[in-house]
Structures are given as structure tokens and as C-alpha cells.
C-alpha positions as CSV (number, residue, x, y, z in Angstrom):
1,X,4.3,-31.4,-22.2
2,X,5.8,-33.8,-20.2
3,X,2.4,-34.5,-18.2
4,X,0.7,-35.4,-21.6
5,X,3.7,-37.9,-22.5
6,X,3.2,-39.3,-19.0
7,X,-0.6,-39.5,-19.4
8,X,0.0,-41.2,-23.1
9,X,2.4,-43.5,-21.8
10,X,-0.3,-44.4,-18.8
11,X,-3.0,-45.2,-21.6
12,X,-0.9,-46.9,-24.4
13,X,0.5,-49.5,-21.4
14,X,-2.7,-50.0,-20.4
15,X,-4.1,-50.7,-23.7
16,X,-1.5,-52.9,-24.6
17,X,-1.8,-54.8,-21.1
18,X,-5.3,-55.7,-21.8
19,X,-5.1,-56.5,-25.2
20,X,-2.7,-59.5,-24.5
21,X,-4.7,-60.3,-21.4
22,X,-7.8,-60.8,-23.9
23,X,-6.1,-62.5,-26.8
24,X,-4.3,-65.0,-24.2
25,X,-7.7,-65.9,-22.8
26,X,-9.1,-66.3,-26.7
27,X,-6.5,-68.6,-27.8
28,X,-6.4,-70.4,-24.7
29,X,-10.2,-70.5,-24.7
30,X,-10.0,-72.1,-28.7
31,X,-7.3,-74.6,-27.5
32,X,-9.9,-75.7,-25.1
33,X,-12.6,-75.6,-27.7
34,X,-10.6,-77.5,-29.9
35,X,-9.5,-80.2,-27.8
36,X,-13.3,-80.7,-26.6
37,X,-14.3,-81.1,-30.6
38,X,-11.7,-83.5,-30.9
39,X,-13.0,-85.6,-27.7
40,X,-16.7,-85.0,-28.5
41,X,-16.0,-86.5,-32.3
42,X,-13.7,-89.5,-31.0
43,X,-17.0,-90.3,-28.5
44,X,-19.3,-90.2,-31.3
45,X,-17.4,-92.2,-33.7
46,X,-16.9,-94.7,-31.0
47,X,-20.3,-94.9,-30.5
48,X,-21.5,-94.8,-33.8
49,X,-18.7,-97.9,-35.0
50,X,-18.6,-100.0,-31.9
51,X,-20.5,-102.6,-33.7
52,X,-19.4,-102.3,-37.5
53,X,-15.9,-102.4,-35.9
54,X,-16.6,-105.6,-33.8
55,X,-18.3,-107.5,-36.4
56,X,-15.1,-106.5,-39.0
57,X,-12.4,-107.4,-36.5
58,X,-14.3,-111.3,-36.5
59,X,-14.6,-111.5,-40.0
60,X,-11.9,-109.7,-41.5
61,X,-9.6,-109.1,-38.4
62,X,-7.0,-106.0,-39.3
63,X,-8.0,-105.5,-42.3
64,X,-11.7,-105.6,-42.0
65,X,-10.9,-102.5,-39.4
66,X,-9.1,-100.6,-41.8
67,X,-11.3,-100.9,-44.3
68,X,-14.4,-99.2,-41.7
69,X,-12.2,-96.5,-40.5
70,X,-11.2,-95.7,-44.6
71,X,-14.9,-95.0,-45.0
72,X,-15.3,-92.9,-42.0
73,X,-12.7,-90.6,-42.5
74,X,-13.5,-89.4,-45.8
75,X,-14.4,-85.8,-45.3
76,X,-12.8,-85.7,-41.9
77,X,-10.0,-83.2,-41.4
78,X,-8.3,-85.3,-38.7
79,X,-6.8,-88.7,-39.3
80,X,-8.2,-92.1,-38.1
81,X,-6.7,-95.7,-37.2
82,X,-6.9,-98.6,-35.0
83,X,-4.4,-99.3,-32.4
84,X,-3.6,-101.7,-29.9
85,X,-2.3,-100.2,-26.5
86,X,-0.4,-103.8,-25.9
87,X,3.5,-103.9,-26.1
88,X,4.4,-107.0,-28.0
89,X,2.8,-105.8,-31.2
90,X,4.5,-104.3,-34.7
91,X,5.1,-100.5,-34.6
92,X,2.5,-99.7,-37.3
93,X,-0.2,-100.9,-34.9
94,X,1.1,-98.9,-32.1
95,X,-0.3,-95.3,-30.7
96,X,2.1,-92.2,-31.3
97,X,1.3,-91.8,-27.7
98,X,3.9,-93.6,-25.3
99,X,1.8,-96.1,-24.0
100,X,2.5,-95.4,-20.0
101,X,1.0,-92.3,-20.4
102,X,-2.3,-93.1,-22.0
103,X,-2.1,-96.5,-19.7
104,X,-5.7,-94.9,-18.4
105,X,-7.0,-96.1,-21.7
106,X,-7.4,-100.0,-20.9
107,X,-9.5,-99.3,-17.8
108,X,-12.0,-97.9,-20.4
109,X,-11.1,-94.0,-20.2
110,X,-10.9,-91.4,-23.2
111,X,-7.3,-89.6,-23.0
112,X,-6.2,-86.5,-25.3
113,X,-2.4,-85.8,-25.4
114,X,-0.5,-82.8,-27.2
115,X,2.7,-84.0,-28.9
116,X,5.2,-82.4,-31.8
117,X,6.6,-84.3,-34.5
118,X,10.2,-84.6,-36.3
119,X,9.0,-81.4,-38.4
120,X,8.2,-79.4,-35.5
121,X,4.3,-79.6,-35.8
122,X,2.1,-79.9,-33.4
123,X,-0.6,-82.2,-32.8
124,X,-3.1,-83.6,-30.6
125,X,-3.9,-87.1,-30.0
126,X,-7.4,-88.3,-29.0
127,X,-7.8,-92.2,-27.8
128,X,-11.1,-93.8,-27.3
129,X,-11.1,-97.2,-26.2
130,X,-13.5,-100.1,-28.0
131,X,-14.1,-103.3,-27.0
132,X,-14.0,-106.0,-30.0
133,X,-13.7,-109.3,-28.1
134,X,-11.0,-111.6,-28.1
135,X,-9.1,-110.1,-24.6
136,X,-7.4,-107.7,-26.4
137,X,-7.3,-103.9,-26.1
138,X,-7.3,-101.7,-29.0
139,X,-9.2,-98.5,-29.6
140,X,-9.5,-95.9,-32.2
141,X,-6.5,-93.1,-32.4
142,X,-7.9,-89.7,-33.7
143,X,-4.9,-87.6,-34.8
144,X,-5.5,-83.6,-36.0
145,X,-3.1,-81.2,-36.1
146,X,-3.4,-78.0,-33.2
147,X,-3.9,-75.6,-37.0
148,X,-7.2,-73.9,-36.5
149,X,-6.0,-72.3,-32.8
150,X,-2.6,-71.5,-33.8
151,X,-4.0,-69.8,-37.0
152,X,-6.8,-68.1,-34.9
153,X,-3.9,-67.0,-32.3
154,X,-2.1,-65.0,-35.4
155,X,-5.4,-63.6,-36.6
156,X,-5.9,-62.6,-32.9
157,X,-2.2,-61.0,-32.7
158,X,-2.6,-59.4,-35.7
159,X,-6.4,-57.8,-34.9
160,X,-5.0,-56.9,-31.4
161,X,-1.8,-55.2,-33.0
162,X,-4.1,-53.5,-35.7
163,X,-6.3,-52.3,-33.1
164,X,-3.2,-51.3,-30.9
165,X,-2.0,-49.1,-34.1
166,X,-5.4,-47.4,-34.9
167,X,-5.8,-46.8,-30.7
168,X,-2.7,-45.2,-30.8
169,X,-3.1,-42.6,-33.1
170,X,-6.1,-42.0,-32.0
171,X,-4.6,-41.9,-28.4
172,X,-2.0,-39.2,-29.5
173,X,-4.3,-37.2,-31.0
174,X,-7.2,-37.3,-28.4
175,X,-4.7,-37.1,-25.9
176,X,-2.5,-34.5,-27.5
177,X,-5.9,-32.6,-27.7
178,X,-7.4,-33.0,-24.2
179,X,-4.1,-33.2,-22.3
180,X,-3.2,-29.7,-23.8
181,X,-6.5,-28.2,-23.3
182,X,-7.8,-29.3,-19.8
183,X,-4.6,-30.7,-18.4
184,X,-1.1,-28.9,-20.0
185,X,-2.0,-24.9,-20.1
186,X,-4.0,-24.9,-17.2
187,X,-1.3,-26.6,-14.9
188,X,1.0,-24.1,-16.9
189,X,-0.8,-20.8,-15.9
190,X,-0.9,-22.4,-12.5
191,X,2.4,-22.5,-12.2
192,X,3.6,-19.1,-13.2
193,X,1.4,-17.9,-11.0
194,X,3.3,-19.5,-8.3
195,X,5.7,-18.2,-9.6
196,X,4.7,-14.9,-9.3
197,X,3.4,-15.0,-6.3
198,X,6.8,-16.3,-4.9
199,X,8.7,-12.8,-6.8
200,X,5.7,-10.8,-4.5
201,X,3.2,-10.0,-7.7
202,X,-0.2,-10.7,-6.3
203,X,-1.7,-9.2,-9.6
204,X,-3.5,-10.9,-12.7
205,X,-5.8,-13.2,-11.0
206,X,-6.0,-16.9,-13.1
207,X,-9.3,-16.8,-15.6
208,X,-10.3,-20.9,-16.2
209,X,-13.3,-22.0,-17.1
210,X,-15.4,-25.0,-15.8
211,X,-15.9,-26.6,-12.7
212,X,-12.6,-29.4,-12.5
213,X,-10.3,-29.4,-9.6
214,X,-8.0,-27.2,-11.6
215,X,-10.6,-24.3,-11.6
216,X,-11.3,-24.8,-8.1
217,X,-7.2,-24.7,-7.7
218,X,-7.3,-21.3,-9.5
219,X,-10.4,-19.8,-8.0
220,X,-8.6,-20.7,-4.5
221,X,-5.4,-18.9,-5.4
222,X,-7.2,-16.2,-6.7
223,X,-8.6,-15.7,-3.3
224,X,-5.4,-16.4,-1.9
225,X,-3.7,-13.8,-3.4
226,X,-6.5,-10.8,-2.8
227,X,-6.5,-12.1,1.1
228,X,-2.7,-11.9,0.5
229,X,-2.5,-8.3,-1.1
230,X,-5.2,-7.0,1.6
231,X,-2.6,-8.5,4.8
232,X,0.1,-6.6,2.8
233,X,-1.3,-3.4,2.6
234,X,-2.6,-3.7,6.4
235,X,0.9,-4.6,7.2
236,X,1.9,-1.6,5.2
237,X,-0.2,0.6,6.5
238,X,0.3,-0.7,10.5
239,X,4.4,-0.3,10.0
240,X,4.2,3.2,8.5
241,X,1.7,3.6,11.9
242,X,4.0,2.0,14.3
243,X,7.7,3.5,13.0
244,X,5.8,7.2,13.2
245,X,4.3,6.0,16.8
246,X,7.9,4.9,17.8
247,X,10.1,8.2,16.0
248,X,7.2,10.3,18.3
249,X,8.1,8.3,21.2
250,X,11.5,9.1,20.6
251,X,10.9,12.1,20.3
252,X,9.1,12.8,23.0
253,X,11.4,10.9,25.1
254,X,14.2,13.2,23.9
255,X,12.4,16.1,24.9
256,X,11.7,14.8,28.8
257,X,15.0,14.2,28.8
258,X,15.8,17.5,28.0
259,X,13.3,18.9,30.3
260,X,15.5,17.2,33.1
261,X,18.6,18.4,31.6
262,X,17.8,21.7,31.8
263,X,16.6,21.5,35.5
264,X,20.8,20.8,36.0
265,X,21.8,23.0,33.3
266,X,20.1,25.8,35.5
267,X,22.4,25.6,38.0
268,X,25.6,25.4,35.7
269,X,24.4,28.6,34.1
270,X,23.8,30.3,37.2
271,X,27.6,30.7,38.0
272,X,28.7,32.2,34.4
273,X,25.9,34.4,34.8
274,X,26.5,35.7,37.9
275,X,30.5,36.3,36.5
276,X,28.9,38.0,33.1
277,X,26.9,40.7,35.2
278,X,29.4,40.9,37.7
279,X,32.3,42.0,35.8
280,X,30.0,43.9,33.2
281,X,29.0,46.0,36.3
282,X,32.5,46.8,37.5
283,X,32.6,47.9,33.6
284,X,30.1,50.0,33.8
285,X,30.9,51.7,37.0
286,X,34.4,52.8,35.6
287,X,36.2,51.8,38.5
288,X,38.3,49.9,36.7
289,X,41.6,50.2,34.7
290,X,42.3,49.3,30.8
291,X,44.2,46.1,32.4
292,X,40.9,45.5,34.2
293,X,38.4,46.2,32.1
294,X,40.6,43.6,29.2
295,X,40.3,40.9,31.7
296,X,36.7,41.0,32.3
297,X,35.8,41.5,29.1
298,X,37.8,38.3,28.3
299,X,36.3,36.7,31.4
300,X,32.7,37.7,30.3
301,X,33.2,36.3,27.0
302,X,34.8,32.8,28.0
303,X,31.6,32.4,30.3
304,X,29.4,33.1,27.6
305,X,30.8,30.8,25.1
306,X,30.2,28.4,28.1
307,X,26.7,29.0,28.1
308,X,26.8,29.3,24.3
309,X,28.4,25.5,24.3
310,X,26.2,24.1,26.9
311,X,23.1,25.6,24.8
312,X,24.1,24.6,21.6
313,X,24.7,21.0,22.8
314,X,20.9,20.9,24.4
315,X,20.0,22.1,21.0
316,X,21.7,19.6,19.3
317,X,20.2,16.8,21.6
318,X,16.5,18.4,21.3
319,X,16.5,17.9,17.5
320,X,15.0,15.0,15.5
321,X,18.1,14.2,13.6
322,X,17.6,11.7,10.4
323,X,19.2,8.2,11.5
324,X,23.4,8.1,9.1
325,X,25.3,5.7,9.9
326,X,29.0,5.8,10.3
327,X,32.1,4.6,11.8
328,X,32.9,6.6,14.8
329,X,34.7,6.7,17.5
330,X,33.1,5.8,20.9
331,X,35.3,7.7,23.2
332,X,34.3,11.4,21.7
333,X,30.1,9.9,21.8
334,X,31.1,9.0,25.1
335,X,32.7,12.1,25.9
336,X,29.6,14.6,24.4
337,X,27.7,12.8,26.8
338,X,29.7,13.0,29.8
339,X,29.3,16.9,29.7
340,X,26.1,16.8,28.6
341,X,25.0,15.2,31.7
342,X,27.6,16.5,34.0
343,X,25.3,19.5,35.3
344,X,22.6,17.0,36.4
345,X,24.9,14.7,38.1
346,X,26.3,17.3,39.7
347,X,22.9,18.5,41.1
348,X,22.2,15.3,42.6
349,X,26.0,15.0,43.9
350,X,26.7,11.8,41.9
351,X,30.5,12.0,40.5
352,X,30.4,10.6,36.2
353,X,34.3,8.4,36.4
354,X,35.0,7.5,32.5
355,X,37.1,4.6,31.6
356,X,38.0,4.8,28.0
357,X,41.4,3.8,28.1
358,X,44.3,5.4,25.4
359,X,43.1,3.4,22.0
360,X,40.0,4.4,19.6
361,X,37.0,2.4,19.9
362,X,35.3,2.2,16.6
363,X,31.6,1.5,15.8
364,X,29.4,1.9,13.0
365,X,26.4,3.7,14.3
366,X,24.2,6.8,14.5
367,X,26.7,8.6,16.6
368,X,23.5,10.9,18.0
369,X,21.2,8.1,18.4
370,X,23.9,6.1,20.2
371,X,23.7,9.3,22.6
372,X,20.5,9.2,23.5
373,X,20.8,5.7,24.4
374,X,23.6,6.4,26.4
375,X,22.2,9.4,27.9
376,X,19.0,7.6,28.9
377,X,20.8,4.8,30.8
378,X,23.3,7.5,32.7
379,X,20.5,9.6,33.9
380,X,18.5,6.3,35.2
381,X,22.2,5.5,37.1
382,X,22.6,8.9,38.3
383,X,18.9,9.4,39.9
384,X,19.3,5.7,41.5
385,X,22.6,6.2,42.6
386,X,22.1,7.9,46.5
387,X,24.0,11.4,47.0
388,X,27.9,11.3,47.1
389,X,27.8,8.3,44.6
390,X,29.2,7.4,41.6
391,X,28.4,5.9,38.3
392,X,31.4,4.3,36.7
393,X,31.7,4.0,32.3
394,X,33.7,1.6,31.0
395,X,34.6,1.2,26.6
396,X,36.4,-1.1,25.3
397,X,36.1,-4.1,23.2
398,X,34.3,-7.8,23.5
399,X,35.0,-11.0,22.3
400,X,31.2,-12.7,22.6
401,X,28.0,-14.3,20.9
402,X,24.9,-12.6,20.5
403,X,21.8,-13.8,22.5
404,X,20.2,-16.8,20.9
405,X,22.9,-17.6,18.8
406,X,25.3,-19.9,20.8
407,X,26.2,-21.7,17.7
408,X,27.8,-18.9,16.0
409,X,31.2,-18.4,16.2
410,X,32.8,-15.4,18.9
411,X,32.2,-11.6,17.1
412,X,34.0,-8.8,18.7
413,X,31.6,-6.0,19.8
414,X,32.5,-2.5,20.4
415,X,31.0,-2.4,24.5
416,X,30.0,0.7,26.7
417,X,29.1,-0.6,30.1
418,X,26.9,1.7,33.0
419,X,27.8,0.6,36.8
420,X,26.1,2.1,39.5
421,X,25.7,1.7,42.7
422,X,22.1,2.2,43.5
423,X,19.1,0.1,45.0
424,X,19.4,-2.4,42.4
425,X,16.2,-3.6,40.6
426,X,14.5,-6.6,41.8
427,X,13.8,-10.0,39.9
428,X,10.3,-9.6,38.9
429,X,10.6,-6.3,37.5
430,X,14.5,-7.3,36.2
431,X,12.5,-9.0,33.2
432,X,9.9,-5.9,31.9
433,X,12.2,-3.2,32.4
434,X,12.8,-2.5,28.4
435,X,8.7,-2.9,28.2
436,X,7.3,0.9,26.9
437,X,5.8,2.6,30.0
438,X,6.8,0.5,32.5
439,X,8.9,1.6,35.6
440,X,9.6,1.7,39.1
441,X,9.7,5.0,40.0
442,X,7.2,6.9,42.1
443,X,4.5,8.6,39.9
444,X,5.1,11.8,37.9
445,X,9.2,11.0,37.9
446,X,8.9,8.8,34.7
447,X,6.9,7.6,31.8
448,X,8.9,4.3,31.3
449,X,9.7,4.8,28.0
450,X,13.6,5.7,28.0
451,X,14.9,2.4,28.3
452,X,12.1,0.8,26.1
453,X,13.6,3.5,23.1
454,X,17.0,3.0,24.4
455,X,16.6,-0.4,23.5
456,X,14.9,-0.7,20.2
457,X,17.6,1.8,18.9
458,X,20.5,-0.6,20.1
459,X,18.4,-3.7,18.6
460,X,18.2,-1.4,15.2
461,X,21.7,-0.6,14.8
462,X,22.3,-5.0,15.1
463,X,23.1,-4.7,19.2
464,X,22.0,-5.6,22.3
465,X,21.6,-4.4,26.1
466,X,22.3,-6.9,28.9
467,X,21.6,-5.4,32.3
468,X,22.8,-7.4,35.8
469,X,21.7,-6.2,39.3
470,X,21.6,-7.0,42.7
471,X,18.9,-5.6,45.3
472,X,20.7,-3.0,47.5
473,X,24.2,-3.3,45.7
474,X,23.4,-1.3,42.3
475,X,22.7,-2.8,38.6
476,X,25.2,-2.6,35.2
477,X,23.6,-1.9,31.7
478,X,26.0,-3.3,29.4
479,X,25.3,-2.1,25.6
480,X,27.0,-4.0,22.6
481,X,27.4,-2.4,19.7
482,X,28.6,-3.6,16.0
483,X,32.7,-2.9,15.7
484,X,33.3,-0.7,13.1
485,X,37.0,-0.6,10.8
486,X,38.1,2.6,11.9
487,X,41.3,2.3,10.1
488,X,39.6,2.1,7.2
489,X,37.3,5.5,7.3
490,X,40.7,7.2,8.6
491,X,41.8,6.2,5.0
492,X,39.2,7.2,3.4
């Protein structure tokens, strides 16, 4: 709608623009035929009375010229007399014309001047010289009035605003009409499809007919939107791909991990085993008193909720839980994984010190997800950290900016931070080391893909892992979590 009153507007402006341009040039053009008719009649009768006016003014003098130009102008529509362009002379003789400007007259030239009288009308004064003798200068003063252009102008104005009446109603309607059809609804369809495209709806391709830039608009949007849908659905179909390909690598990272856990948990069983079937064999061989056999049966039973603990927890660890979210508190992940991994530290003689301090550290995470990111960074420290070692953790809480975002204002970050003190990592490799299947150990003692899931599950949750080492002095992975309000969930 408001294209068509924009297009009208165009065309009616227009219209009206060059109608005044053409019926300024027409009057101006009848002005100028006008005042050439008057010149052209002034040269004739000048010609044509040169002598008749001679011979009168030396028989007759004044009036013998009046009495010639009487006769001529019967029939005439402009006026005719005789006037002498000398100063000294009555006022009826004199021109209506102020005499220095028609002075060109007494060196023989023709002159036409436009004046307006007491009653506002205009006229135009035509003065051909004549020569009758006697050293004076007179000439013949042809006087019309500027009618037949002025009256031609109206007619003009009122053709021109006829014409401009008729054109505009015809305008409206042919505009109305066309602008609606080729212009309006196709621009209108256009633009809900945008509109739909921008809400995601890639359906209900445009139908226009004919070949205008509009068409081609809609035929290329068409196309736009089934290239569109196809890049969707690829997209679709490559995240459903990749998410399984990463939950697998979890997956399978969990279960290498748990293949090295149970390498150290062999050794931690060994010793309530060996209690079980020693004091079940002093049972059996009923050497023992009531006291006795009491306290080994409570003995064997405390060891084998040990091993019942220490299984149920690599159970735990082996499954693949469904990520849910909540407000815990660090310490007790941080604790589950201390004595998870305990047994394999203690294999390779590596001591686990845990700084937690007294308060609660809160965080809103996927409490066993957050242990298998820990878990993959401690047993990284532990098998770089040389026999007799230690690998220090540290919680507590941040005050800091996110990477990338050093405008934002400070956000405090629940942090757990792994220090050992092994060979380090060196520079080139510093940058790859959260790159899937890439690590530094010797061949068969990794597939490099703990620290690359470790990492994407941090990222996930809204974290990051910074990681600092030195060559020879050892290396700190520092992992930021979001805080959670733990006073809030206690409430709850």
C-alpha cells in the first residue's frame, strides 16, 4: 500500500511537472508570436503608407495624417496614430512610450515595448519610424493589447488542469491496478517469507508468475531455502553423529580408565583377601575360641565391605550415567575421587595431599561427570609424577574472567587445581594437549583422549581448564567451574 501511494505520488509530480513546463513554453512561444505579428504589420503598413503619409503631411500636415491612418485602421484590431518622438511637442502627439527608451527609433530602427495602463491592462507598443520631410521625426505608433496570449495562457491552464484531472484518475486506477498486482502482493508474499524464514520455517516455497525481477527474487529464495533446509538436516544429521561419536569416546575413555584402575585396585584387594581366608581358615580349623571366632568373623566382614565399597565405586565409575545437573558440593566429588584413585597412586608410590579447607564449595554440575574429569587429570599427575612424589589438590574459590572475555566484569568460579611435580610438558606440545588422540607418552600407555574428553565436559558445563608447566619442575591443571548457591539447595 504504501509502495503504490509512493509510486502514484512519483507519476502525478511528474505529470504535473511537465505539464507546466509545456504550457510555459506555449504561452511564452504565443507572446513571441504575437509580438512578431505586431512588428511584421507595423513593417508592412510602413511600407505600404510611406508615400500616402508624405504626400498628406505636405498638403494637409496633421490632419491630412490622421485622416490616412483613420482609413487604415478600419478592420484592424490594434490601434493606429502618428507621433513625433521630439520633446517640445503637445502630449497628444507624443508616444505612450517614454521617449529615452524607444530613442533607437530616430536612427531609423523598429522598437516594441510592453507597458500596463491606469486600469491594469497590458499592452504592447510597436514604433516604426517614417520619414515625411521637413527634419522632423515622427513615425507610426501601433498599440494592441497582450489579449489573444493571455487568453490562450487560460485556455492552456485550463486544458493542462483538465488533462491533469482525467490523468489522475486514470493514474489511480491504472496504478491502483498494476501496483497491486505486479508490485504490492508480490513484494508482500516476499516479505513474509522473510519472515518466515527468519522464525526457521523453510516450507511453502513462493509461486509467482512471469519473468520480472520479482520472480527471479522468489525463484532465488526458493532455492535459497531448499539449499538452506538440505545444510539443516546435514547439520542435524552430523551433530546427532558427532555427540554419539563423543558419548562413545567417553565411554570408552571411562572404561581405559577403569582398566588402569583395576590394575591398582588389585593390589588393594589383595590384603583384605588375604585377612578373609586367613581368619575364615582359623574358623574352620576350630582352633579358636567363641571370643575368637566373633572377632574374625567381624574382621572378615569389615574387609569385605571394603572390597564391596571399592567395587561398587568402580561400578559406579564404569557406567554411562545420563548428564543432571545440580548444586553440589566439591569437597565430597573431590573426596570420591581421592579414594577412588588412592590404590593406583599408591602402586606407583605417589602420595594424593587434599586441600579443601573447612567451608563447602558449591557448584552446579554433573557431580559424576565432574569426576571423570578430575579423575583423568590425577591419574595423568600421578603416572608423571616419579616414585615417592606427590600430587597436591587444592578447592576453593576464584575471583576471575573467562578466556576471551576481558571486558566482562570479575565472576567468581568454584576452582579445583592439580599440582604435580613431574617432567613438565614442553611448549610445542603445551598447545595440542586437549587435541583427541594426541599425547606424549610412549606407545600402548595412552590413546590421548582423556584430557581431550576432560575438557569438552568442563567447556559443556560453562568452564574452562588452564594448565601451566615448566620442563623438569612439573605442570598444574587448573579447572574452573560455574559457582553454584548452595545455601539455596540446602533450603530447598
Amino acid at each position: 500500500m504504501k509502495l503504490a501511494a509512493k509510486l502514484m505520488l512519483v507519476f502525478f509530480s511528474a505529470v504535473i511537472l511537465l505539464t507546466g513546463i509545456s504550457g510555459y513554453f506555449a504561452v511564452q512561444r504565443e507572446l513571441e508570436l504575437f509580438e512578431m505579428h505586431h512588428a511584421a504589420t507595423a513593417d508592412r503598413l510602413a511600407r505600404e503608407l510611406q508615400d500616402r503619409l508624405t504626400a498628406a503631411w505636405q498638403q494637409r500636415g496633421k490632419e491630412g495624417l490622421a485622416d490616412v491612418l483613420r482609413q487604415e485602421a478600419d478592420g484592424l484590431p490594434i490601434q493606429i496614430r502618428w507621433v513625433w518622438f521630439e520633446i517640445e511637442i503637445p502630449a497628444a502627439d507624443r508616444p505612450h512610450a517614454p521617449l529615452d527608451h524607444i530613442s533607437a527609433v530616430k536612427r531609423g530602427e523598429m522598437i516594441s515595448i510592453t507597458s500596463t495602463d491606469a486600469t491594469g491592462q497590458r499592452r504592447l507598443h510597436t514604433y516604426q519610424p517614417i520619414d515625411v520631410g521637413a527634419g522632423r521625426h515622427g513615425g507610426l505608433e501601433l498599440t494592441g493589447a497582450v489579449i489573444p496570449p493571455e487568453a490562450h495562457s487560460r485556455e492552456a491552464v485550463f486544458v493542462a488542469l483538465l488533462s491533469i484531472g482525467v490523468m489522475a484518475v486514470l493514474g489511480v486506477l491504472l496504478t491502483w491496478g498494476a501496483g497491486m498486482r505486479w508490485v504490492v502482493r508480490p513484494l508482500q508474499q516476499l516479505v513474509d517469507k522473510t519472515r518466515r524464514i527468519g522464525e526457521g520455517d523453510l516450507s511453502g516455497p513462493l509461486q509467482m508468475g512471469g519473468r520480472d525481477e520479482l520472480s527471479q527474487l522468489a525463484e532465488a529464495m526458493n532455492e535459497m531455502c531448499t539449499q538452506l533446509a538440505q545444510q539443516r538436516e546435514r547439520i542435524r544429521s552430523e551433530t546427532e553423529q558427532r555427540l554419539s561419536a563423543v558419548e562413545q569416546l567417553r565411554h570408552t575413555d571411562r572404561l581405559q580408565t577403569i582398566g588402569r584402575l583395576a590394575a591398582g585396585m588389585a593390589h588393594e584387594l589383595g590384603t583384605p583377601l588375604n585377612v578373609i581366608s586367613g581368619r575364615a581358615g582359623l574358623i574352620a580349623g576350630g582352633r579358636l575360641g567363641p571370643d575368637e571366632v566373633d572377632e574374625s568373623a567381624l574382621a572378615i566382614k569389615s574387609e569385605a565391605d571394603r572390597i564391596a565399597g571399592l567395587v561398587r565405586q568402580l561400578l559406579d565409575f564404569a557406567r554411562r550415567p545420563t548428564p543432571q545437573r545440580a548444586v553440589v558440593d566439591l569437597r565430597d566429588v573431590l573426596r570420591q575421587t581421592v579414594l577412588l584413585l588412592e590404590p593406583l597412586a599408591a602402586k606407583h608410590q605417589v602420595r594424593l595431599r587434599v586441600d579443601a579447607g573447612d567451608a563447602d564449595i558449591w557448584a552446579e554440575v554433573d557431580a559424576r561427570q565432574i569426576q571423570q574429569v578430575l579423575t583423568n587429570i590425577v591419574m595423568n599427575a600421578v603416572q608423571s609424577t616419579p616414585d615417592g612424589g606427590e600430587v597436591g589438590l587444592r578447592l576453593e574459590y576464584a575471583q576471575t574472567q573467562p578466556p576471551g572475555a576481558r571486558d566482562q566484569p570479575l565472576r567468581e568460579f568454584a576452582v579445583v587445581a592439580v599440582t604435580d611435580r613431574g617432567s613438565g610438558i614442553g611448549a610445542d606440545d603445551l598447545p595440542r594437549i586437549f587435541e583427541p588422540f594426541f599425547t606424549t607418552k610412549p606407545a600402548g600407555q595412552g590413546t590421548g583422549l582423556g584430557l581431550s574428553i576432560a575438557e569438552r565436559m568442563v567447556h559443556e558445563h560453562g568452564g574452562w581448564i588452564a594448565v601451566s608447566s615448566v620442563v623438569g619442575e612439573g605442570s598444574c591443571f587448573t579447572v574452573y567451574l560455574p559457582k553454584g548457591q548452595g545455601t539455596c539447595q540446602a533450603g530447598s
